[in-house]
N, C-alpha and C positions, 0 to 999 in steps of 0.2 A: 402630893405631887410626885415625891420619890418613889412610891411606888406602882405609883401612872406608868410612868417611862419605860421600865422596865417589862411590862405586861403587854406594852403597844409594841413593842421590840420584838417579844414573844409571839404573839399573834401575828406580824407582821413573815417571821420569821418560820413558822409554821406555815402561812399561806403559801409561800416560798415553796416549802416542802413541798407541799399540797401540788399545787401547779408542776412542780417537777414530776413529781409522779404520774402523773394523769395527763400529760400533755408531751407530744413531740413534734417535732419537725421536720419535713422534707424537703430538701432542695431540688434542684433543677437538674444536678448531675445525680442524682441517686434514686432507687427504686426500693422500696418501701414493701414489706408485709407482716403482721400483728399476727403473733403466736399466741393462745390459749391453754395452757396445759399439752405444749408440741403438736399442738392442731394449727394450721391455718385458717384462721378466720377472717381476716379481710385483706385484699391487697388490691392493686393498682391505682395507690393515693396518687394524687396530685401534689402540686408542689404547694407547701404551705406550713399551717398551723393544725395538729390534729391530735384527739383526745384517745385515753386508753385506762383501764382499771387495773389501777396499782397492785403491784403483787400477784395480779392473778394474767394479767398480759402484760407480754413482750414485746419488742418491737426488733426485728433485722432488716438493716439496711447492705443493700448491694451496688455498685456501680453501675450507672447508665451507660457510659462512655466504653470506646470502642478497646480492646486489650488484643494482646499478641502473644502466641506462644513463638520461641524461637526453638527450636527440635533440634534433636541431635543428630548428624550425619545416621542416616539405616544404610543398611547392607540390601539391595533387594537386586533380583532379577529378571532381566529383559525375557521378550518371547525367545531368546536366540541363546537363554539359558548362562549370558554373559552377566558378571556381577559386575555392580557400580555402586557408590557410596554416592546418594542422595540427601543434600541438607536443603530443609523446607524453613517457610514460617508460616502463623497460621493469624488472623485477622477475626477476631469474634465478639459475641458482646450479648447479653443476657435478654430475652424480648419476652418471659413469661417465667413472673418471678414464684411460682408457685410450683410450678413445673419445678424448675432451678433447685429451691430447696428441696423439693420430694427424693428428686435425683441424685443429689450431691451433699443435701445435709446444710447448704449454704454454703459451702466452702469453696474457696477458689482453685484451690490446691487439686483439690479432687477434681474439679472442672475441668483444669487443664490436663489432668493426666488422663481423665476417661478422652477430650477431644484428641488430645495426643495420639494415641493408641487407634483411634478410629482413621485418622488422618492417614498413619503408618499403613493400616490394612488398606486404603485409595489406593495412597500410592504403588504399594504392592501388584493388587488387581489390576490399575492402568499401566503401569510399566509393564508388568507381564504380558499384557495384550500384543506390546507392540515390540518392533527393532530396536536395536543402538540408532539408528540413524533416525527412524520415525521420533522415539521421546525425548532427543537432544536438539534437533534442530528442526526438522520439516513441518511436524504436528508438536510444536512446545506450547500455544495457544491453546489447541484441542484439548491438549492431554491434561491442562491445568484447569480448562473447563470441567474435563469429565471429571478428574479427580474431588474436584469442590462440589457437581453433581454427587457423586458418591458418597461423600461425605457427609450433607447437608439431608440426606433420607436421613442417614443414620440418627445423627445431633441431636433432630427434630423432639426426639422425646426427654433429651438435657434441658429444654428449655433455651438454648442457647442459638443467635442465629450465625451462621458461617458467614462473613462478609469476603474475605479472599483466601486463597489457598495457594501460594507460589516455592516454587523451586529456586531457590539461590544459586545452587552450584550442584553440579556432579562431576564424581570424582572417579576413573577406574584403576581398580589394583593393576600393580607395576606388570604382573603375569597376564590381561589383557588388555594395556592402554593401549603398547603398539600396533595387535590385531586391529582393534577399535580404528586407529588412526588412517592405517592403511584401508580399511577398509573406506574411510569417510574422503580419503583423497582418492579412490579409484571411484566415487558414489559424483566428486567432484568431475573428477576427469571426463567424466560419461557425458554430465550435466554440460561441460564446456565443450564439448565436441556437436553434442545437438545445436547448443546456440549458435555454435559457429558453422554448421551445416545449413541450417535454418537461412542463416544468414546470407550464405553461399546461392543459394538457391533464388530467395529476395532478389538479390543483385543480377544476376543470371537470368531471372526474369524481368526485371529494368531493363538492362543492357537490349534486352529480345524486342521490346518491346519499344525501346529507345531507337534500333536500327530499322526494324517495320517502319515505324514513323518518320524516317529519314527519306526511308528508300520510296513512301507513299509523297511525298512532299518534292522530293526529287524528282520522281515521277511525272508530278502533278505542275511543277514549274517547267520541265524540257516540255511537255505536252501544253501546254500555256504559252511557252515562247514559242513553237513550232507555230501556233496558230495564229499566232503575230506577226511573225514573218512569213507564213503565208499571204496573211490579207495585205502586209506592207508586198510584198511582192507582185501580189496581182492588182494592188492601186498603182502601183510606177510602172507595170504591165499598162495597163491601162492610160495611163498619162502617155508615155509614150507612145502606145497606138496613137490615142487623139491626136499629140503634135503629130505623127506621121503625116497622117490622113490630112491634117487640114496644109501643110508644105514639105511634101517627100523632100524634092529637093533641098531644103534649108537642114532638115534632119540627116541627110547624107553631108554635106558641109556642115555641120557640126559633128557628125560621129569623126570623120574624119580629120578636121581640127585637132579634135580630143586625144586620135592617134597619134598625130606628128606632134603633137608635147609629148607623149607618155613615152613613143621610140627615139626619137631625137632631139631631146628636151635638152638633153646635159652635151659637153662639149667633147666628153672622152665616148662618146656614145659612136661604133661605126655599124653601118646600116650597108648591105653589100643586095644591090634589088638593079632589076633591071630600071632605068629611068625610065623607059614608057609603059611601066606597068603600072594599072588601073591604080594602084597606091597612091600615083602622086600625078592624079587626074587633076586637081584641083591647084596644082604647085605648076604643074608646065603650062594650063589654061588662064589667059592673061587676062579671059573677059570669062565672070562666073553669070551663068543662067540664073 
C-alpha cells in the first residue's frame, strides 16, 4: 500500500504534465495562432479548449480588444508652407492574426511604431493639401476622414484595422501664431459681414413686401367702402325720391322743419333774412296745405 500511493501521485502528476503540454486555452478577449518551427500553422481559434504537440508547437496569443497609440506633437506643414505642431491619437486593433505576426514578429511594440509612422506620413499629405484655416476649423471632419482614409490603405498589410484617427490639438510656433490669428479673425470678419448683409437684404425684402401688402389691402378697403357708400347713397337717393313723389308737399315741410332747428335751433344763434323770404314760408302761413 505504501508504495501504491506514491505511484498514483506520480501518474496523476505526469498526466498533469501531459495535459499541460498539449492543450491550451483561448478566451473571448484574445486571438490565438500555433507556431511549428516559426511557421504558422493554424489560426483563427475560437474561444475554448484547444490541443497542440509538445515541444514541437507554440502557441502566441494577442489582444482582441480595441488599443490606442497616443503620438507625439509632429512639426508638419500646411499648403501655405506655414508650420504647426500637430498632436494625434490613433484607435486600432488586430483583425488578421497571421498577417500581424508575418509583419511585426508579434510584437506590439513594433505595431505601434510601424502604425505611428504611417499616421505621421497622413497627416503630412492631408495637411499639406490644404490652409491654416481649411485643417483647423472649416474641414477638421474632412481632413480626419481623409487622414484615416490614408492610413487604412496603408495598415492593410499589418494586419491591423484603423478604427479612428483624431487630432487633439494644434499648436503654432510663436513666429507664426499671430499671422495665423489675424488671418483667422479677418477669415471671421468676412464671414460676419455676409451674414449680416444676407440679413439686410432678408429684412429689405419683408419690409417691400410688408408695404405692397398694406398699400394692396388699403386699396382694396377705400375701393370697398367707396362702393358702399355709393349704393348707401343711391338707396336714400331713392328713398327720397319715392317720399317725394308720393307728398311733395309734406317733404318740403320737413326739409324745412329740419332747417329752422339746424339755423335757429340754439338761443345765441342771430339769423338777419328778410321775414318774407321764401325761408319762413311755413313760419308766416298760419294754415299749412
Amino acid at each position: 500500500m505504501s508504495m501504491g500511493k506514491p505511484l498514483i501521485f506520480t501518474i496523476i502528476g505526469l498526466t498533469l504534465i501531459v495535459i499541460n503540454l498539449t492543450t491550451f486555452t483561448v478566451n473571448e478577449r484574445d486571438l490565438a495562432i500555433k507556431l511549428q518551427v516559426g511557421e504558422v500553422v493554424q489560426s483563427d481559434y475560437k474561444p475554448g479548449l484547444h490541443f497542440k504537440l509538445p515541444f514541437v508547437q507554440t502557441i502566441r496569443k494577442f489582444p482582441k480588444r480595441i488599443q490606442t497609440i497616443d503620438g507625439r506633437p509632429e512639426r508638419i506643414f500646411t499648403g501655405e508652407r506655414l508650420a504647426m505642431d500637430v498632436d494625434f491619437f490613433v484607435k486600432w486593433r488586430i483583425v488578421n492574426t497571421v498577417n500581424f505576426y508575418v509583419a511585426t514578429g508579434g510584437s506590439d511594440r513594433v505595431a505601434q511604431d510601424r502604425i505611428s509612422e504611417i499616421i505621421k506620413n497622413a497627416i503630412v499629405t492631408e495637411f499639406g493639401k490644404r490652409t491654416v484655416q481649411e485643417a483647423i476649423s472649416v474641414e477638421r471632419a474632412e481632413l480626419m476622414r481623409d487622414m484615416l482614409a490614408t492610413a487604412t490603405t496603408t495598415t492593410a498589410g499589418l494586419g491591423v484595422e484603423l478604427i479612428d484617427v483624431r487630432v487633439k490639438e494644434v499648436e503654432f510656433p510663436d513666429d507664426v501664431r499671430n499671422s495665423v490669428y489675424q488671418q483667422m479673425r479677418q477669415e471671421r470678419g468676412r464671414i460676419a459681414a455676409e451674414r449680416r448683409a444676407e440679413g439686410m437684404e432678408v429684412s429689405e425684402r419683408k419690409k417691400s413686401t410688408a408695404d405692397k401688402e398694406k398699400t394692396i389691402i388699403l386699396a382694396n378697403a377705400n375701393r370697398d367702402s367707396q362702393k358702399l357708400r355709393g349704393v348707401g347713397d343711391a338707396k336714400a337717393a331713392e328713398i327720397y325720391a319715392e317720399a317725394y313723389t308720393q307728398d311733395p308737399e309734406f317733404y318740403a315741410f320737413y326739409r324745412s322743419i329740419d332747417a329752422y332747428r339746424t339755423s335757429i335751433g340754439n338761443s345765441n344763434d342771430l339769423l338777419v333774412i328778410d321775414p318774407n323770404n321764401e325761408f319762413f314760408r311755413y313760419l308766416n302761413n298760419s294754415k299749412i296745405q
